[in-house]
ZAMARGU-4260 file (C-alpha; in steps of 0.2 Angstrom, whole numbers, plus 5000, padded with zeros to 4 digits):
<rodrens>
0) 4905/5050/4922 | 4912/5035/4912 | 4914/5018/4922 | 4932/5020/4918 | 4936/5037/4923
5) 4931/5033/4943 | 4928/5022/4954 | 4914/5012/4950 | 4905/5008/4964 | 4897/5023/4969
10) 4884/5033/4958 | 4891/5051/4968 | 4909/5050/4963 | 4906/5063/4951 | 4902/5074/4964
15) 4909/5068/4980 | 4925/5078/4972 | 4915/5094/4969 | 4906/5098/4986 | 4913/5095/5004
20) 4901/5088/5018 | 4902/5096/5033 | 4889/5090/5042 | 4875/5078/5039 | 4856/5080/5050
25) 4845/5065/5053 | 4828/5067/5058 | 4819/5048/5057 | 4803/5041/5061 | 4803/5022/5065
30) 4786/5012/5061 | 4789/4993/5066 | 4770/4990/5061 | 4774/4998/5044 | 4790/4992/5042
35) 4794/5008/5039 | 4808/5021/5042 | 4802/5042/5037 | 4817/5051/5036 | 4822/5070/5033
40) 4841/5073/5029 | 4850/5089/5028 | 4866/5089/5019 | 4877/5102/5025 | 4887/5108/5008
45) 4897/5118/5003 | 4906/5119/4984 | 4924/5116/4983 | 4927/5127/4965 | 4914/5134/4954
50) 4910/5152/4948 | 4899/5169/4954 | 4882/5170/4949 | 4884/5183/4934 | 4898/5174/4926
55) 4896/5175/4908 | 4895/5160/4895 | 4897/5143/4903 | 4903/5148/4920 | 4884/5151/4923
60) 4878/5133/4923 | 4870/5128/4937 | 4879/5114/4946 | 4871/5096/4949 | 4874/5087/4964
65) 4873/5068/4963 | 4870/5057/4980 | 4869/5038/4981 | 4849/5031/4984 | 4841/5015/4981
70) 4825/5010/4974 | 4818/5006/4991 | 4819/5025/4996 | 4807/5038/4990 | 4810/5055/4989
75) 4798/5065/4992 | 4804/5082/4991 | 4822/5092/4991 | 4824/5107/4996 | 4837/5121/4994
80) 4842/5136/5006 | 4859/5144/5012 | 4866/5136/5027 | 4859/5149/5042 | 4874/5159/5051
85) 4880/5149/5068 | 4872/5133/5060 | 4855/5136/5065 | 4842/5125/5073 | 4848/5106/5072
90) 4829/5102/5078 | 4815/5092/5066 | 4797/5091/5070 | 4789/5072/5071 | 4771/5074/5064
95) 4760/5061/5072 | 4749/5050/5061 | 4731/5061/5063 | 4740/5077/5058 | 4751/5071/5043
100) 4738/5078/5032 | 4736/5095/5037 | 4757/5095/5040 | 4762/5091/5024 | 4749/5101/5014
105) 4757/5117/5024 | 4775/5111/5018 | 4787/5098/5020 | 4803/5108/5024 | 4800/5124/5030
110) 4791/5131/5046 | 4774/5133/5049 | 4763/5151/5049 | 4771/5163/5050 | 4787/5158/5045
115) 4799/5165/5032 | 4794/5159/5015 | 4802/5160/4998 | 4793/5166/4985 | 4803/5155/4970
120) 4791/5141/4978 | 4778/5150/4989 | 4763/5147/4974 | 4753/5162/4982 | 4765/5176/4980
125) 4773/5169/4966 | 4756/5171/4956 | 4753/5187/4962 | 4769/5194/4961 | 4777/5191/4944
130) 4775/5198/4926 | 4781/5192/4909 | 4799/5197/4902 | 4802/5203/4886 | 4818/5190/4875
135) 4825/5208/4876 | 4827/5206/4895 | 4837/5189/4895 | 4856/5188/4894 | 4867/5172/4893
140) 4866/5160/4885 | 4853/5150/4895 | 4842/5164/4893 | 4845/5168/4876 | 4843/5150/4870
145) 4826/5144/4876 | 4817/5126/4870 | 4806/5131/4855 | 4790/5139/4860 | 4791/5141/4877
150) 4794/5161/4884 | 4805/5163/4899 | 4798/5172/4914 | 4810/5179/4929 | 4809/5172/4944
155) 4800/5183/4957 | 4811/5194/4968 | 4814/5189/4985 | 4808/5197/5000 | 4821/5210/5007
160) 4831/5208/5023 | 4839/5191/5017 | 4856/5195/5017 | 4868/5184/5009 | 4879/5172/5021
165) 4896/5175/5022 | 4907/5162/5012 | 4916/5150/5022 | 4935/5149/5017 | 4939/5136/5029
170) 4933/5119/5030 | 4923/5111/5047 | 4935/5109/5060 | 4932/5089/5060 | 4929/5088/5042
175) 4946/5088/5034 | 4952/5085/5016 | 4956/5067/5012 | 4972/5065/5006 | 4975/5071/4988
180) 4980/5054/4983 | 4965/5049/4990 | 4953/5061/4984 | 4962/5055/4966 | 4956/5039/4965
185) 4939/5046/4964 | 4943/5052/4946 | 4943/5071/4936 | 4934/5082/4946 | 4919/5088/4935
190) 4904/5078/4927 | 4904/5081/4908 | 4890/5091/4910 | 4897/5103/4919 | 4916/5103/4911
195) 4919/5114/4898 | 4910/5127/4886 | 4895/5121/4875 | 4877/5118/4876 | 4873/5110/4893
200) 4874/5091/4892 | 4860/5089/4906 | 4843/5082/4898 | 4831/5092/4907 | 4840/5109/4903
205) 4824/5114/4893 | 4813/5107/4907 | 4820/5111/4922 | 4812/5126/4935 | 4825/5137/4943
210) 4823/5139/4961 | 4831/5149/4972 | 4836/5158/4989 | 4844/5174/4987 | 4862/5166/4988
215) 4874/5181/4981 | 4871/5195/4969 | 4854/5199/4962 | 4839/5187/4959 | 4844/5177/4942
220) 4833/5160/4940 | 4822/5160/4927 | 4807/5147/4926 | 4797/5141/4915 | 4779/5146/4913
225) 4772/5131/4912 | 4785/5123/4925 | 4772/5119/4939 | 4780/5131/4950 | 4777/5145/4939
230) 4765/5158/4939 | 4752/5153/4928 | 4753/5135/4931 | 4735/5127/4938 | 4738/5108/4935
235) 4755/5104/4942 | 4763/5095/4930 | 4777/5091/4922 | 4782/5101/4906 | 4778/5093/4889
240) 4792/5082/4883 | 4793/5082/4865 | 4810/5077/4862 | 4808/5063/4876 | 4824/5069/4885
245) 4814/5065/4901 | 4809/5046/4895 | 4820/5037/4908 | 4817/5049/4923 | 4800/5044/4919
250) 4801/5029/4919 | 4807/5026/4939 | 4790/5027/4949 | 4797/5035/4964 | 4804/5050/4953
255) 4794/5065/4954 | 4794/5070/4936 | 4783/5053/4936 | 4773/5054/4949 | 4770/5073/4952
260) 4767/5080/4969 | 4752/5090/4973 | 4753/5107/4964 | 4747/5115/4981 | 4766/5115/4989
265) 4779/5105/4979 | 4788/5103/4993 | 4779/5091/5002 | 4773/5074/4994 | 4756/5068/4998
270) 4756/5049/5006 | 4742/5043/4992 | 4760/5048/4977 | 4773/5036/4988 | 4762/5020/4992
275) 4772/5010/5000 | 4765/4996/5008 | 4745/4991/5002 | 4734/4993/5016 | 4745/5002/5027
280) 4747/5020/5030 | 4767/5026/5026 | 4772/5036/5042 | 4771/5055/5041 | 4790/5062/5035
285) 4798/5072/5048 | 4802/5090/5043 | 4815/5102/5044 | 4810/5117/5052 | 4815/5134/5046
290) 4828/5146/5056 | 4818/5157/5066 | 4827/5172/5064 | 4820/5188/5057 | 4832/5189/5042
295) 4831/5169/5038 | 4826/5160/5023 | 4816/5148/5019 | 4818/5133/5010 | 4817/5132/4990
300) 4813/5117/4982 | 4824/5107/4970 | 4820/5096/4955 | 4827/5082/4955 | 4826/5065/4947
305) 4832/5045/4952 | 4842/5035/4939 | 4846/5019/4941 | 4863/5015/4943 | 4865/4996/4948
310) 4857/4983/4954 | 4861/4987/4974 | 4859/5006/4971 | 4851/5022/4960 | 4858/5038/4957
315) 4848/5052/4964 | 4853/5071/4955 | 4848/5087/4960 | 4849/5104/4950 | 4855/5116/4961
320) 4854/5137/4961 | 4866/5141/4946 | 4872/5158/4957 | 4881/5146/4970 | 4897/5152/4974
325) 4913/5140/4980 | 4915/5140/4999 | 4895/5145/5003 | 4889/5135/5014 | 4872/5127/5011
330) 4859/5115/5016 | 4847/5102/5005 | 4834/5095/5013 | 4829/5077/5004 | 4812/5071/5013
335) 4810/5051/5009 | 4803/5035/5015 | 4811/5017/5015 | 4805/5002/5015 | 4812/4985/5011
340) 4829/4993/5013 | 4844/4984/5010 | 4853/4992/5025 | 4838/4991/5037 | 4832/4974/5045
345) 4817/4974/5053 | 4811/4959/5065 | 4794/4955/5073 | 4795/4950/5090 | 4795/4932/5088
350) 4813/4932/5078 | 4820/4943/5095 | 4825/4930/5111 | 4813/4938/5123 | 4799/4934/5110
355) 4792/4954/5118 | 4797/4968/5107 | 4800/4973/5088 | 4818/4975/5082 | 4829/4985/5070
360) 4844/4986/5065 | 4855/4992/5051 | 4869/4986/5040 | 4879/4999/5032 | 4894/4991/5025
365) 4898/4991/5011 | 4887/5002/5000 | 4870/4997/5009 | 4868/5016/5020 | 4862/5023/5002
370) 4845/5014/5005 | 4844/5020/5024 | 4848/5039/5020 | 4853/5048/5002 | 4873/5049/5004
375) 4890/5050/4997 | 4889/5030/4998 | 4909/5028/4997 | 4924/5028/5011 | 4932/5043/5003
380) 4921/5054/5011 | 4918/5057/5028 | 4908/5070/5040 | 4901/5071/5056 | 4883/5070/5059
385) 4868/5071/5070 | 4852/5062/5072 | 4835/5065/5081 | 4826/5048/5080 | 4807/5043/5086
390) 4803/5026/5089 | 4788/5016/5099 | 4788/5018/5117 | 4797/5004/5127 | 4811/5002/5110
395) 4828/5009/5117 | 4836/5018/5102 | 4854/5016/5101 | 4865/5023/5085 | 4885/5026/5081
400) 4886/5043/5091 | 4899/5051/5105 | 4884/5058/5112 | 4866/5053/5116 | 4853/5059/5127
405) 4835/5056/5127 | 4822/5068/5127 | 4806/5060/5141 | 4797/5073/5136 | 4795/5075/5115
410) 4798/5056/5115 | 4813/5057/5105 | 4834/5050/5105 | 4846/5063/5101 | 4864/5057/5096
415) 4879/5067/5089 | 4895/5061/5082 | 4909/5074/5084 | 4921/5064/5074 | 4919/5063/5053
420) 4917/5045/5048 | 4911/5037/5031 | 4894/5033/5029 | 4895/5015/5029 | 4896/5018/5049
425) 4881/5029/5052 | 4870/5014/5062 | 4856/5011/5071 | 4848/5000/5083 | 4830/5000/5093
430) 4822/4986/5103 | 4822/4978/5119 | 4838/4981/5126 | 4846/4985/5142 | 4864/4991/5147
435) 4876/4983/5160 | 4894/4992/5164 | 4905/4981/5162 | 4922/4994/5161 | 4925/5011/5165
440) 4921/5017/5146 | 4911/5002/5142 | 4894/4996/5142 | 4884/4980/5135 | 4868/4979/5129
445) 4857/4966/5126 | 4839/4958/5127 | 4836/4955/5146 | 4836/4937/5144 | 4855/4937/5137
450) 4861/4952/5147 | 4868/4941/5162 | 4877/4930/5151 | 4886/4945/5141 | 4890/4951/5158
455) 4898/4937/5163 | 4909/4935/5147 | 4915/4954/5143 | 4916/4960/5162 | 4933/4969/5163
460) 4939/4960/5147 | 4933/4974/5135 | 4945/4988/5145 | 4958/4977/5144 | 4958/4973/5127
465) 4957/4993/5123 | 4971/4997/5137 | 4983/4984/5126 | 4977/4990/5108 | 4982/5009/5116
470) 4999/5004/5123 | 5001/4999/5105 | 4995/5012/5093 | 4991/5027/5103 | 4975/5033/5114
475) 4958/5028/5110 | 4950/5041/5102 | 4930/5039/5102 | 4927/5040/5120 | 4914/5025/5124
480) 4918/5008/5116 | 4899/4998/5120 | 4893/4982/5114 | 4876/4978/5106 | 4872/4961/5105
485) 4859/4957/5089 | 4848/4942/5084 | 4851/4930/5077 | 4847/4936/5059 | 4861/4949/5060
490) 4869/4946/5045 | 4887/4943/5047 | 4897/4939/5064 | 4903/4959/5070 | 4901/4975/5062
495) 4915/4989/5070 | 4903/5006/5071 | 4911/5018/5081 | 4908/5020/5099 | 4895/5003/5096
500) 4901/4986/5090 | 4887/4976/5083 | 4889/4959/5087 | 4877/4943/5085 | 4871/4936/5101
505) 4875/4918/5098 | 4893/4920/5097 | 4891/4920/5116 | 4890/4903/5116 | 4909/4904/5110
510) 4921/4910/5121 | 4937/4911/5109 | 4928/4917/5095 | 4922/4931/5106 | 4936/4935/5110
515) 4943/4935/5093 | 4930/4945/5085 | 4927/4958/5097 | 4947/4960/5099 | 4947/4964/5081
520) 4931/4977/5080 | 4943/4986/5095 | 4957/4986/5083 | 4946/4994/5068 | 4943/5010/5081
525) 4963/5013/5073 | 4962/5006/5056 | 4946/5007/5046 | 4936/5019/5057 | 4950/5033/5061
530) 4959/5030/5044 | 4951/5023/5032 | 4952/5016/5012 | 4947/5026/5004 | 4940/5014/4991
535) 4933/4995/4990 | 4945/4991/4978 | 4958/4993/4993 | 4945/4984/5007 | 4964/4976/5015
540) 4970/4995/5020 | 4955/4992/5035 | 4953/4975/5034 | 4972/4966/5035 | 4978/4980/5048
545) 4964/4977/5058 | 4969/4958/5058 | 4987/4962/5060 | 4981/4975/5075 | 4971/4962/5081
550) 4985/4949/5083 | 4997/4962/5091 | 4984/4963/5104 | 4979/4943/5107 | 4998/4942/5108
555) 4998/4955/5122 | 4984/4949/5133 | 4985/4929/5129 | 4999/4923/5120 | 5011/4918/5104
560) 5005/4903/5104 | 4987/4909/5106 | 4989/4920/5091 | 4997/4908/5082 | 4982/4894/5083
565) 4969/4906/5078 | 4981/4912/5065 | 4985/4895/5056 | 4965/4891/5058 | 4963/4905/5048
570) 4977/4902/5034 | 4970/4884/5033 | 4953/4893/5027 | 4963/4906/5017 | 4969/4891/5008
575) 4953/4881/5006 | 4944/4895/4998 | 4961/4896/4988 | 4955/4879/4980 | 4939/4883/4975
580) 4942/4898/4967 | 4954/4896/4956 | 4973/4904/4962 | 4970/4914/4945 | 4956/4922/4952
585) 4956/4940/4951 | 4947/4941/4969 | 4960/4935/4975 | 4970/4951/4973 | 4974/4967/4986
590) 4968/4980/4974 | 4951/4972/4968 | 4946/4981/4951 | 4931/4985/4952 | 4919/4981/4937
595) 4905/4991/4933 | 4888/4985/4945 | 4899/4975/4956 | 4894/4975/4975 | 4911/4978/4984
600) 4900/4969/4996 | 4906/4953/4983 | 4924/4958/4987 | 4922/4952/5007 | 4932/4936/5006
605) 4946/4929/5017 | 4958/4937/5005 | 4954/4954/5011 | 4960/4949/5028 | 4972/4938/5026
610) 4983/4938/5014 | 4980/4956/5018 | 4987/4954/5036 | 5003/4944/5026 | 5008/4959/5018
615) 5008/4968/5034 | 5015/4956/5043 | 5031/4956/5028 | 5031/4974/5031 | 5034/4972/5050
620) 5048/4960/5047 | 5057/4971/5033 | 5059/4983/5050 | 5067/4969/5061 | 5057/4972/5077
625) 5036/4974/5079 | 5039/4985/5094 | 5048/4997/5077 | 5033/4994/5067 | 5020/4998/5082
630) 5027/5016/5082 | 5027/5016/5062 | 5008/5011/5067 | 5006/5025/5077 | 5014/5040/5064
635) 5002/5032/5054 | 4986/5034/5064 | 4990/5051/5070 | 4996/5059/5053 | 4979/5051/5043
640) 4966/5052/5056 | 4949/5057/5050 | 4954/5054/5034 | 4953/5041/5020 | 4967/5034/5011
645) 4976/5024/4995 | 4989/5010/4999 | 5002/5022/4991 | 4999/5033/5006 | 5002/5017/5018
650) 5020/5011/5008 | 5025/5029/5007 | 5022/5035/5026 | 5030/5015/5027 | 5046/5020/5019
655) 5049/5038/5024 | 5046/5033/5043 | 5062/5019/5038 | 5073/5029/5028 | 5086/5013/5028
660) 5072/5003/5019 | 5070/5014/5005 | 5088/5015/5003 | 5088/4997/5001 | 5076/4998/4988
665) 5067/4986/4997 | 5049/4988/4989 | 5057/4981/4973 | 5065/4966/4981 | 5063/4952/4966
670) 5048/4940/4968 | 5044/4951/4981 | 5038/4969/4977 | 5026/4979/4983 | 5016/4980/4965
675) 5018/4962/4966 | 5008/4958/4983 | 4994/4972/4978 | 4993/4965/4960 | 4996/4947/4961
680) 4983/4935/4961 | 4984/4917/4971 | 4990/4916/4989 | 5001/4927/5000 | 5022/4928/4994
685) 5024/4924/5012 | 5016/4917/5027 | 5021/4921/5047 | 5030/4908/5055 | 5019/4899/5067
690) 5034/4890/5075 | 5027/4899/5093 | 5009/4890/5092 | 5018/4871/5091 | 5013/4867/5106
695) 4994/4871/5102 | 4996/4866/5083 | 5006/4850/5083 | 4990/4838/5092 | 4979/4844/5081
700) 4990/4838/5067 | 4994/4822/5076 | 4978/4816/5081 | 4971/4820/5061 | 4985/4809/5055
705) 4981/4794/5067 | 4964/4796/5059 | 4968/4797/5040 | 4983/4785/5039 | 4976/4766/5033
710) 4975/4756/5042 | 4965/4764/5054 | 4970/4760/5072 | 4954/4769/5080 | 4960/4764/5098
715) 4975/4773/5097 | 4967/4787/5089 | 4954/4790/5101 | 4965/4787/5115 | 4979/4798/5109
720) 4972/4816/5117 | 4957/4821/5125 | 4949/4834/5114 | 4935/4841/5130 | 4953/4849/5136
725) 4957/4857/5119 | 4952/4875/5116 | 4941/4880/5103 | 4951/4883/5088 | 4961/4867/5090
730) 4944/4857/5090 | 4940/4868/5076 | 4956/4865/5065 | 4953/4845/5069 | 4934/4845/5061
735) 4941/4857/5046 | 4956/4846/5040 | 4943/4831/5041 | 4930/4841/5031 | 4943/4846/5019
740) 4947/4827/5019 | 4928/4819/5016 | 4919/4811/5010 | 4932/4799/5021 | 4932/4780/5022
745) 4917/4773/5028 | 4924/4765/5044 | 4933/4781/5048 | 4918/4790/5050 | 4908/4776/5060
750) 4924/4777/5071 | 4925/4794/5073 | 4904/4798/5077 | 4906/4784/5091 | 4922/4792/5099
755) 4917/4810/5097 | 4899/4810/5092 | 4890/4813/5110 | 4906/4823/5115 | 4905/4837/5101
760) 4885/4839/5103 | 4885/4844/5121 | 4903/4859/5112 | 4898/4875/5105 | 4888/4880/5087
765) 4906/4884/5081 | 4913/4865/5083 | 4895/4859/5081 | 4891/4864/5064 | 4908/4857/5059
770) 4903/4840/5064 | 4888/4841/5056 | 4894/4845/5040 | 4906/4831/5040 | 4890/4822/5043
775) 4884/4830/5028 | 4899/4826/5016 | 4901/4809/5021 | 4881/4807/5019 | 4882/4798/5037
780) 4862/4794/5037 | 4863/4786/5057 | 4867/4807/5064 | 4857/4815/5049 | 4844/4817/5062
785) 4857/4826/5074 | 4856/4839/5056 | 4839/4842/5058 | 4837/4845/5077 | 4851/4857/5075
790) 4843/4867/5063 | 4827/4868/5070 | 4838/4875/5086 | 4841/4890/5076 | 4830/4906/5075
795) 4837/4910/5059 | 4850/4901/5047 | 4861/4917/5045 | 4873/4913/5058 | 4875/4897/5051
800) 4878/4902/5036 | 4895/4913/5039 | 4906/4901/5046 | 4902/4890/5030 | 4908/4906/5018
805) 4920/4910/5029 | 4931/4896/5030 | 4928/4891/5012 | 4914/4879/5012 | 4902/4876/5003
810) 4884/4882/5010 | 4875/4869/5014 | 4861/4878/5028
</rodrens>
């Protein structure tokens, strides 16, 4: 689909809007000594719209279903076959490493002996079993128009007593449509290929080999003879390409088409075709096992082929059974390996605190899950999921999941998500960690070396912070609410995965920054992982009502003038990174457009949350009271939840929930409209009053001026306050007017590293790096050395990193 006619930033768009997933299956092997994940997924599927098999002319086509990947996963095989009646077995089967060989030449999806096989990929049958049809024999126009010099054999019959499924009318329970407007910004409907009469627009038409269960109707696939599932065929290779057509599938060296499979079962994929790391064996790929009941089917396999797409992903299409019907429920089974992914972080045990155990984590956000697990990679769509994971003995799996249990005797973690969620939010974490309670729905985990200190930090705080955010904006919804403190190479500060906030474990070291942060994962249990945007270009529908959600709840449980420090350090950043981008600058817009190959990762930027929390905060003054807008907040919640949204969904429900409002016209109030604040670049068209932080605010600005206004009295400003009874955020907002200030006259910074100096090394990494980078700036050579020492402090440099982006600096660890 053209870059212009969808959104860009997911290769699956075009199909995202043709197939509803109603359930996704994990079944993943971690390797810590390959640094390798083995995965099997199972999409559970079903069309939205299409035709009967037997439909005549172009209604025929066979469907193509596209998922987001990335270069660093390898497919091995995909697999077809209609979803079994009641769900069937949710199980997967974890070859050990001494038995990979003889598991995968048996088949990677299906069952072992004696279990229901197909014969569209069963080689033995197949070849036994089929004759030659005559041209005479073919009808339609796929059949009647085959590539020059190559006959058409039918597909052999399937086995009897493989009834057809009954279509499902109704979607999964938990699985409901997103919002028309929201499924709209995902473009028209159908891929050109498969809009439309005419000659089929896909490239391996000619090529392709038709596969297939007996879904509906009569056995209608054709393949080709020399396809390497055909009878006949003895080398397994791919069909000549004479016109080229499959040049750049080709060219991708995970691709199958490029690297064939062995033509003993093309199901399965030998190790020796996906290398992955030299010298070490790649983990054996989980498998799928087939349904065991008498009148099941097996799976069939699929061609498919991985395009790339953009730099942080590929486009991974499958050819699915032409007789699919709308509403039949299905299953394709993609087995892979990763390595090097983008989403997972693996750590030796030396980057961990307790220097005892591997690590690994994962990252989804924001289109980084397509590396960890083939996906619709975009908010729009959501589903719930399960996952059967196997790890090392002594690593505690953990993953975003209502429900876990651990199985002592196959070695393996079971989790379950009852609730749909986007993909971005499917995470994972295994090391050495152990739980504490610290609230009657809420655990911490952590390395045993940190778990007393978290205890001591969250215990009771967590429940509540969750009792406040409810008394808000209705019941918490996802049952647990744990805490998983990280390394320090976790890349960003907090990440909101349902049920299991990832958090890095030297923001421990803060206590208002842990409490800010970890208030505003609670707030995104409401906005970004109940209702969701359904698009990056709209990253402030979570984002700046999860920061305005945030503040409600720090104003509940600390304080105005609490809320209104942390809010004004924040708007002195929003304004700093204001400056060095440019107020023209288009990031500096609500709705983001997208460009083709853009990361929405790029989008993150305190513009997103801020000016973001501006407009809602506008909107809760347009109704006059917050207490109003908390129950606007609510109707919100309920009417959308499980679903992804547009902001036209937000200022509609917004205006229909004040009927007075709209009678006002107020979304078209001059210099203030609504198209105006999503559209606009440069900064917020309004900003809270802070008046109700002055007392916390108004030192802060006193004791900056003593130290900027010539000439320098240094008595007086040092004596003025002492800063060892600020809070955080005010030492904070001190050190950033002064960095915003430097490089600063040579005597004011001699003065200020012998009032402060000793004071701010003994404070926390937060007001630390600060003062270190006024260090830096003003190229102060008698603390450089207090630079170094620093540094060398820190596992990693990641953490040090985010505060620098963050606030607007530049980086400078």
């Amino acid at each position: 689909m053209a870059a212009s006619e969808s959104p860009p930033d997911v290769a699956s768009a075009s199909s995202s809007s043709l197939f509803r997933l109603r359930h996704l299956r994990l079944g993943l092997h971690l390797r810590p000594d390959a640094r390798a994940l083995a995965g099997c997924s199972v999409l559970e599927l079903c069309a939205r719209r299409g035709r009967r098999a037997g439909s005549s002319g172009s209604q025929s086509r066979r469907q193509a279903l596209v998922l987001d990947a990335h270069p660093a996963l390898r497919v091995a095989s995909v697999a077809f076959r209609p979803s079994p009646a009641g769900g069937g077995r949710c199980g997967f089967v974890f070859p050990d490493a001494a038995s990979a060989g003889s598991a995968e030449s048996r088949g990677g999806g299906g069952g072992g002996d004696g279990a229901p096989r197909c014969p569209a990929w069963d080689p033995a049958p197949a070849s036994s079993s089929s004759s030659s049809s005559s041209s005479s024999e073919l009808s339609g126009p796929e059949r009647s128009d085959p590539a020059p010099g190559r006959l058409l054999t039918r597909c052999p019959s399937p086995p009897t007593g493989c009834p057809s499924p009954t279509p499902l009318s109704d979607p999964h329970p938990h699985c409901p449509l997103s919002t028309p407007s929201a499924l709209s910004a995902l473009g028209p409907p159908l891929a050109p290929e498969l809009a439309g009469p005419g000659p089929p627009a896909d490239p391996l038409a000619a090529h392709r080999c038709h596969h297939s269960c007996p879904v509906a109707g009569p056995p209608d696939f054709l393949v080709s003879p020399d396809c390497p599932l055909a009878p006949g065929s003895q080398d397994g290779t791919p069909p000549p390409d004479p016109e080229g057509a499959l040049r750049g599938a080709a060219a991708a060296p995970h691709s199958p088409l490029a690297a064939p499979a062995s033509p003993i079962n093309h199901f399965s994929c030998s190790f020796s075709d996906f290398p992955l790391v030299p010298g070490v064996p790649p983990p054996p790929i989980p498998t799928f096992p087939d349904d065991p009941a008498p009148a099941s089917v097996a799976p069939c396999p699929l061609f498919f082929r991985v395009d790339p797409f953009t730099d942080y992903g590929s486009a991974l299409t499958i050819s699915l059974p032409s007789s699919l019907e709308p509403h039949q429920p299905f299953q394709v089974i993609i087995r892979y390996t990763t390595i090097d992914a983008p989403a997972i972080w693996w750590l030796d045990p030396e980057l961990t605190y307790g220097n005892a155990k591997p690590f690994v984590f994962t990252q989804g956000h924001s289109v980084c899950n397509r590396s960890f697990f083939p996906c619709f990679d975009t908010p729009a769509v959501k589903c719930t999921y399960s996952a059967i994971v196997k790890a090392p003995a002594g690593m505690q799996v953990l993953m975003s999941a209502t429900q876990s249990t651990y199985e002592e005797e196959e070695g393996t973690y079971q989790f379950y998500m009852e609730y749909p969620i986007p993909a971005y939010l499917v995470a994972l974490v295994a090391g050495d960690l152990v739980p504490a309670d610290i609230g009657p729905r809420s655990k911490v985990w952590a390395e045993p070396c940190l778990l007393s200190t978290a205890i001591s930090k969250l215990s009771g705080r967590v429940e509540r912070w969750l009792s406040a955010a409810e008394s808000l904006y209705g019941p918490y919804i996802w049952g647990r609410y744990d805490i998983v403190f990280l390394p320090p190479s976790f890349p960003i500060v907090a990440m909101e995965n349902p049920c299991l906030t990832f958090i890095i474990s030297s923001i421990l070291e803060s206590d208002e920054f842990l409490i800010i942060d970890v208030i505003h994962e609670v707030a995104h249990s409401w906005f970004g992982n109940a209702v969701t945007n359904a698009t990056w270009e709209e990253m402030w529908l979570s984002e700046g009502l999860a920061t305005y959600a945030q503040r409600r709840i720090t104003t509940e449980t600390y304080g105005a003038a609490f809320t209104c420090l942390e809010t004004a350090f924040r708007l002195d950043a929003l304004h700093r990174q204001m400056k060095l981008l440019g107020e023209d600058n288009p990031v500096s817009k609500l709705q983001v457009k997208l460009e083709p190959g853009v990361n929405p990762s790029n989008l993150m930027n305190l513009f997103t949350y801020e000016k973001g929390y501006c407009f809602v905060y506008y909107l809760s003054q347009l109704c006059g009271d917050p207490a109003r807008f908390d129950a606007f907040l609510r109707a919100y919640i309920e009417k959308y939840k499980f679903t992804s949204v547009v902001a036209q969904d937000l200022l509609d429900s917004f205006l229909a929930f004040f009927p007075e409002l709209k009678e006002q016209c107020i979304e078209s109030r001059t210099g203030l409209e609504f198209e105006r604040w999503l559209n606009a670049t440069g900064p917020p068209l309004i900003e809270p009053d802070l008046s109700q932080g002055s007392s916390l605010t108004c030192p802060v600005e006193t004791l900056f001026s003593l130290w900027t206004t010539e000439p320098l009295d240094a008595v007086a400003a040092a004596g003025s306050v002492d800063i060892a009874e600020w809070r955080t955020f005010q030492t904070v907002l001190f050190l950033d007017r002064l960095l915003d200030g430097s490089p600063l006259p040579e005597e004011v910074i001699s003065k200020l590293s012998e009032c402060y100096s000793a004071q701010l090394d003994g404070m926390n990494a937060e007001i630390r790096i600060r003062w270190l980078q006024i260090i830096v700036r003003n190229d102060y050579h008698p603390d450089l050395h207090k630079v170094r020492r620093f540094l060398e402090n820190q596992v990693l440099t990641s953490r040090l990193k985010t505060p620098c982006i963050s606030q607007g600096h530049e980086i400078w660890a």
